[in-house]
N, C-alpha and C positions, 0 to 999 in steps of 0.2 A: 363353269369356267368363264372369265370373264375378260373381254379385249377390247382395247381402244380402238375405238371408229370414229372416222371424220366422213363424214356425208359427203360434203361439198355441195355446191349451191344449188345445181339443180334438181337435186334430190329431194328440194325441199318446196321445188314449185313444178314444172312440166313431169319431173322424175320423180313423183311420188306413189305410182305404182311400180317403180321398181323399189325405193327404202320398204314400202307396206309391203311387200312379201316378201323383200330378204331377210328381215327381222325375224317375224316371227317364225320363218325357214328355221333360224341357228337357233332359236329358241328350243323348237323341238330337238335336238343337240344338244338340249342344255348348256349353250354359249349364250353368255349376254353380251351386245355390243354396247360400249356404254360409250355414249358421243360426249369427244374432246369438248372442255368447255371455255367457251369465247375465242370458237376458231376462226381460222383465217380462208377465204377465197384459195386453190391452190397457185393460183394465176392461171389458171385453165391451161394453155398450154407450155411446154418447154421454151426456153427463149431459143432462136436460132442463131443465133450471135452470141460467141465468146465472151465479148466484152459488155453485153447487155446484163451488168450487176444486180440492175434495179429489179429486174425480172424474176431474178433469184431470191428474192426476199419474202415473195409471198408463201414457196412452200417451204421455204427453212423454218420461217415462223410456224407454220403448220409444224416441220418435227420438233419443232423445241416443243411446244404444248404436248405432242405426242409424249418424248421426253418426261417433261412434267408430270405427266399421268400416273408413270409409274410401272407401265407394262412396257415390255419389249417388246411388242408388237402391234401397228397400227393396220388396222382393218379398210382396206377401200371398196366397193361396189363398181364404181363410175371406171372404165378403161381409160378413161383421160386423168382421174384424178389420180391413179394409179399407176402413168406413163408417168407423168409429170415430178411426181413425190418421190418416186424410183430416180429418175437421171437428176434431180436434186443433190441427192444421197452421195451417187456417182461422181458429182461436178465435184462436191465439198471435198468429198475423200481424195478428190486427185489435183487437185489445183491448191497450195495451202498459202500461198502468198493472195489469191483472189478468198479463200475462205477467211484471212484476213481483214481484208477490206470490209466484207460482210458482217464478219463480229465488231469491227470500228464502228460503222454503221448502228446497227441496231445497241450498242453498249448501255443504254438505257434499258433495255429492259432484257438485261441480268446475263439471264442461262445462254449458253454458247451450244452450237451441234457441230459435230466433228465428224460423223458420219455413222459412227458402227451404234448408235447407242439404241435405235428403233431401225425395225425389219417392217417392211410396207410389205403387207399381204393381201393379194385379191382375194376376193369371197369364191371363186372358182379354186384356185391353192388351197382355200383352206376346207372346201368341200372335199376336194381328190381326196386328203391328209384325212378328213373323217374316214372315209373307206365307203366303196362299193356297196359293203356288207351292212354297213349302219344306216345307210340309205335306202336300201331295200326295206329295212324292217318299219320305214316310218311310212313309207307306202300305202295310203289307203284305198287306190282309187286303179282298175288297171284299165287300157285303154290298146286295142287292136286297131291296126292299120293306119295310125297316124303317124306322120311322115313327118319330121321338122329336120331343118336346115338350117343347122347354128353356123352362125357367122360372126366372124372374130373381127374382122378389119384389121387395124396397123397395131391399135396404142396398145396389144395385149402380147405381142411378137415380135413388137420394132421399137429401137434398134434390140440387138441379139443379145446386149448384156441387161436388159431389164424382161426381158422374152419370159411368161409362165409357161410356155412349151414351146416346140417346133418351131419355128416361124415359118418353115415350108410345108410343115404335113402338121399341124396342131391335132390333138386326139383327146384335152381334156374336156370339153364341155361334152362331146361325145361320150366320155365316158360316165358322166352325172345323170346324164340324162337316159343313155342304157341302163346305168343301173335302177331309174327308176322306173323303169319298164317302157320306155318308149323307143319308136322306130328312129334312127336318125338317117338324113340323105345327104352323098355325098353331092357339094357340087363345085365346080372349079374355081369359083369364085369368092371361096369364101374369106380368102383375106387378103381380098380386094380391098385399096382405098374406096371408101364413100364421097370423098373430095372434099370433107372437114368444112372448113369454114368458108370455102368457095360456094357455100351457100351466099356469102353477106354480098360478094360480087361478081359473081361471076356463076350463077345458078346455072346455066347450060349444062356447066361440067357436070354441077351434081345430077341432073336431071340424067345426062347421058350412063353417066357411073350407075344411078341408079336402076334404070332401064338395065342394065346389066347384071348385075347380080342379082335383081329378080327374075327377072325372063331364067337366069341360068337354074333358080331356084325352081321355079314353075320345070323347067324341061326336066329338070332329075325328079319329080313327082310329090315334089315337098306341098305339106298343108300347109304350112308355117314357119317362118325365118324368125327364131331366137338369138339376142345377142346379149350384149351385157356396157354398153358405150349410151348413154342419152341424147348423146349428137347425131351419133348412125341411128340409133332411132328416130332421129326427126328427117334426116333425110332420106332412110328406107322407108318412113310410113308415109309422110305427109307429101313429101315430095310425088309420093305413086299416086295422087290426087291430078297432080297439073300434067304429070306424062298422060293420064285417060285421057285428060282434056284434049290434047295434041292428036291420042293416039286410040282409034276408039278400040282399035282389036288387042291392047296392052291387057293383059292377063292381074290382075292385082292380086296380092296375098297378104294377107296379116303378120303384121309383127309384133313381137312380144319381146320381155325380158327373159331370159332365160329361168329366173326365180318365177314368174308368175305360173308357167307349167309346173315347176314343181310342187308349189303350194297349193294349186289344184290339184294335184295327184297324192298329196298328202294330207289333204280333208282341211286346208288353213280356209277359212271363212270366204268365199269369191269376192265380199265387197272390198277387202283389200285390193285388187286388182285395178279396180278404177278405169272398168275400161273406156269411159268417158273419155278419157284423155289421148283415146286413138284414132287414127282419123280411119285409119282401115278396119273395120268393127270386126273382130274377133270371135264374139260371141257364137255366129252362125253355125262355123266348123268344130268351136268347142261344145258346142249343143248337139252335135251330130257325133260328135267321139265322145259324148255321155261323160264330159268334165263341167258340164255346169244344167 
């Protein structure tokens, strides 16, 4: 089977241990994701502002190429790229005097999107929709007593009408990661804001945010916080580097993509992983639960 995937940018520089093991993840699925070609940034995030048009251009352009492609379904990885491409969809279908303006706009280059023509599907959807049972069987690797603590944050639950589950009790990545034999812990925090881009000005918050949903992770007995966002990644990993600094009894934990444990549990090569690119090294705990 074959579906349209848009990466988005940081998949392809800080985010590239997560694209190297969600890939060849669906592969064993035999799904190919075949990346849109001469895509567009999706403008990272939503505009907050009604009237902010300009904003709206960059992931409409994204679904016309989807569009283009030919498949009814466009594949995302990234929680942000996947927030954004979603309440895209949303705005156009419900506003058609501003969806308008947009096709006035861009009328040089051709194709129009009106809403219904592509369905944005996160790689967690479309793992549930494989099944439980087909993920078991690719299983190669089993692993006792490890603990992770998946954490979703906002962009995979908020707002309620682009939500892959819950937004108050989410159970899907739990359930991916049960099924391929692992422990998962629950902890209260898990779809806590990380404080997003309050990295660029105002890092206190993130710092505080983050101090929090780790310590909450460490107290429920987690080895390891999975998520599936490349921003909360940079503010759950790297950020738990300047809290030590501050805080010398701060407890640090590794994190990961949620794809990189499965791909070790299903025999996919470890150099994809690229654990280089983590500030909180990984490796120690997966050496000790006999995944690397």
């Amino acid at each position: 089977m074959e579906i349209s995937y848009f990466p988005g940018c940081t998949l392809k520089t800080n985010g590239r241990n997560f694209e190297g093991t969600a890939l060849p993840l669906l592969e064993l699925f035999d799904i190919h994701a075949k990346e849109l070609d001469d895509w567009y940034c999706c403008g990272v995030s939503f505009s907050q502002s009604a009237d902010n048009l300009m904003q709206q251009i960059a992931p409409i352009r994204t679904l016309v190429k989807a569009k283009e492609s030919g498949n009814t379904r466009l594949l995302t990885l990234c929680a942000m790229c996947y927030n954004t491409l979603q309440r895209a969809i949303f705005f156009i279908k419900s506003d058609e005097d501003k969806r308008d303006i947009i096709h006035d706009f861009m009328y040089r280059e051709g194709t129009k999107f009106y809403g219904d023509e592509v369905e944005v599907v996160h790689l967690l959807t479309l793992l549930k929709e494989i099944g439980s049972e087909e993920i078991k069987k690719r299983v190669k690797k089993k692993v006792d007593e490890f603990k992770i603590a998946p954490y979703y944050g906002c962009m995979l639950l908020r707002p309620k009408e682009v939500a892959i589950d819950s937004s108050n009790a989410p159970e899907i990545m739990e359930e991916i990661l049960e099924a391929a034999g692992c422990e998962t812990t629950y902890f209260p925090f898990k779809t806590e804001c990380c404080a997003s881009y309050q990295i660029v000005n105002n890092s206190e918050i993130v710092k505080a945010r983050t101090k929090k949903i780790v310590n909450s992770a460490v107290k429920n007995g987690a080895d390891v916080i999975v998520l599936s966002c490349p921003l909360c990644f940079y503010n759950l990993d790297e950020i738990q580097i300047e809290i030590k600094k501050e805080d010398k009894n701060f407890k640090t934990i590794p994190v990961l993509y949620f794809t990189q444990i499965l791909a070790l549990l299903m025999g996919i090569k470890s150099e994809v992983n690229n654990f280089s690119l983590h500030y909180i090294d990984p490796t120690p705990v997966l050496k000790r639960k006999g995944l690397l």
